[in-house]
N, C-alpha and C positions, 0 to 999 in steps of 0.2 A: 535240716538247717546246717547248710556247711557253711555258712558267711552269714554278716550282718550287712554287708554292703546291698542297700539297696538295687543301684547302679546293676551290681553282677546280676542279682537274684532274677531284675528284669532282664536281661540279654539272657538267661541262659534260659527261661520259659521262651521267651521271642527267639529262640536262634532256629530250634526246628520249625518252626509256620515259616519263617523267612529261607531255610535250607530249601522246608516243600516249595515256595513260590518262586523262587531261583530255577528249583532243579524243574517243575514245568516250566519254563523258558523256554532253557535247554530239552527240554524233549518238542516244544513248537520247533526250533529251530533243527532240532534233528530230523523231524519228521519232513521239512520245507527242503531238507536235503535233496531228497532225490525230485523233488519237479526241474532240478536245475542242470542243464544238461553237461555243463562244463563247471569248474572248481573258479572261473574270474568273476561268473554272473553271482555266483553264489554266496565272495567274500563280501561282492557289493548288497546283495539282499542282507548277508547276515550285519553288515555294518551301520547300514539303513534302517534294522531292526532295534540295534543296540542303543542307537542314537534314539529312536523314537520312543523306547522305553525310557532313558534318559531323560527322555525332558516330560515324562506321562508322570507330573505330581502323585494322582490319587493313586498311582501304580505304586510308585515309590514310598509312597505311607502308608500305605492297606497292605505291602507285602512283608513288613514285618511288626504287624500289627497279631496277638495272639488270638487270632479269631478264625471265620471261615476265610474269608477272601483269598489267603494262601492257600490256601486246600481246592477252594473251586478253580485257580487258575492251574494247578498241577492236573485235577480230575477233568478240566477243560480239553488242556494240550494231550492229556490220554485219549479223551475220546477223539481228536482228532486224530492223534496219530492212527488208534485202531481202525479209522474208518479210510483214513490215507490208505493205510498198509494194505485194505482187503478190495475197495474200490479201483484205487486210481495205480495202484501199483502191481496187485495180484499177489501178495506176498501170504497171503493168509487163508488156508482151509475156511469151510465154512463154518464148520466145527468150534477152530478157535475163534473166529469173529463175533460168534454167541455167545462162549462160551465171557470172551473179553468185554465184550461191551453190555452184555448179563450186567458183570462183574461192577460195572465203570456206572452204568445206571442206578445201581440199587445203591453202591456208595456213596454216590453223590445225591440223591436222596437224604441221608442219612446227616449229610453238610449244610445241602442249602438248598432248599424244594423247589427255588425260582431255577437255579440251573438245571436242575434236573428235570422239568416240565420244558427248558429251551432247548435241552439235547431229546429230550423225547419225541417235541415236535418236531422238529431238526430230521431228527433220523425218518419220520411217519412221512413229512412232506419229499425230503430226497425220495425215497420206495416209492412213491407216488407217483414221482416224476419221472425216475426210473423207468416204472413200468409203463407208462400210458407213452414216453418219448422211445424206448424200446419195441415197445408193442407197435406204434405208428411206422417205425422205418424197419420193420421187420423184413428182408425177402425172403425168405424161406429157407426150410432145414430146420433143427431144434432149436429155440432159444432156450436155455437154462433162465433165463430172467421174462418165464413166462408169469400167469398167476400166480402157480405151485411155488417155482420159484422165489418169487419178490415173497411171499407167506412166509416159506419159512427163514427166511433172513429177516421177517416182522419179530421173531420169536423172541430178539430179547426183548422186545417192547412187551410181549406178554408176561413172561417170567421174571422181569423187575416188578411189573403190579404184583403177580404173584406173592414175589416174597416179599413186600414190604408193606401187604394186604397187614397181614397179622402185627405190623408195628402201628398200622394204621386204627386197627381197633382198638390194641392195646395201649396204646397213649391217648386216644381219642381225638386222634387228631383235629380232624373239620370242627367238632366240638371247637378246641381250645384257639383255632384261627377264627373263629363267630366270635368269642367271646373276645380274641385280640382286636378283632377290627369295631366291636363298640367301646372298648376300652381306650384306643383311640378316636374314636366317633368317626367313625366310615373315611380313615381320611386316605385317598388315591394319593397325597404329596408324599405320603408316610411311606406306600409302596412302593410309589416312583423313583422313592431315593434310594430305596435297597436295590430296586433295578438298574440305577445311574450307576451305585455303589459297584455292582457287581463287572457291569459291560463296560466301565472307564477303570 
């Protein structure tokens, strides 16, 4: 208790959710850097960005709100950066790609299970497409994004279940979402909003 002000007491619990949901912005926008070949297309992207954030209300309320919503939109703009960085740019061993988006899975898990089942699937359907649109226009020589390939770039999809198996016993999870969804009485509006919540 170093003050009695209210006022303060709230902004200084709300300042870091609102620092994180700030600072993923700025990591979306860092990562959108390089699709941009020249520095004029790019002030016009980032200005078009800033503006549309701007006028995004539930952006503007949920980002320093002391909750998840700032968290999932920072563990958001990671996961895309890492998948920018190793996909579309080449910037990253296989190694760290695992090792990062391991890392970006199992935390965001840990925030909010709807994003973390939307980057899960996300990443399963891209590998899918990957390989079946690779495979198709294949002419010969080695493809590195053969089977073996595209498998073990699946691996953090396996090693986030892995490690967030034992949180899953240990809290008992599916247990205590059975028990949430009759204690709201099956209601889909109740889901709906946390998914409107998350993707607006």
């Amino acid at each position: 208790r170093f003050t009695d002000d209210i006022y303060l007491k709230t902004a200084v619990v709300r300042l870091p959710f609102a620092i994180a949901g700030l600072l993923g912005l700025a990591v979306f926008v860092f990562a959108y850097r390089r699709f941009f070949a020249d520095k004029v297309r790019f002030r016009v992207f980032l200005a078009s960005f800033i503006l549309l954030e701007m006028l995004s209300v539930n952006m503007l309320l949920h980002i320093r709100e002391a909750r998840y919503y700032p968290i999932v939109i920072l563990l958001t703009a990671c996961y895309f950066y890492v998948t920018a960085m190793f996909y579309f740019h080449n910037k990253y061993s296989r190694f760290r790609y695992i090792l990062l988006l391991t890392s970006v899975l199992t935390v965001t898990f840990n925030v909010n299970t709807i994003a973390f089942a939307a980057m899960y699937a996300t990443t399963a359907l891209f590998l899918c497409f990957q390989y079946f649109n690779r495979h198709s226009q294949k002419s010969g020589g080695v493809d590195k994004y053969n089977l073996s390939g595209t498998l073990v770039l699946a691996i953090p999809l396996l090693l986030s279940i892995i490690l967030i198996f034992p949180e899953v016993i240990f809290f008992e999870t599916f247990r205590t979402a059975r028990l949430a969804n009759i204690y709201y009485n099956n209601s889909i509006y109740v889901f709906a909003r946390h998914v409107h919540a998350i993707v607006t």
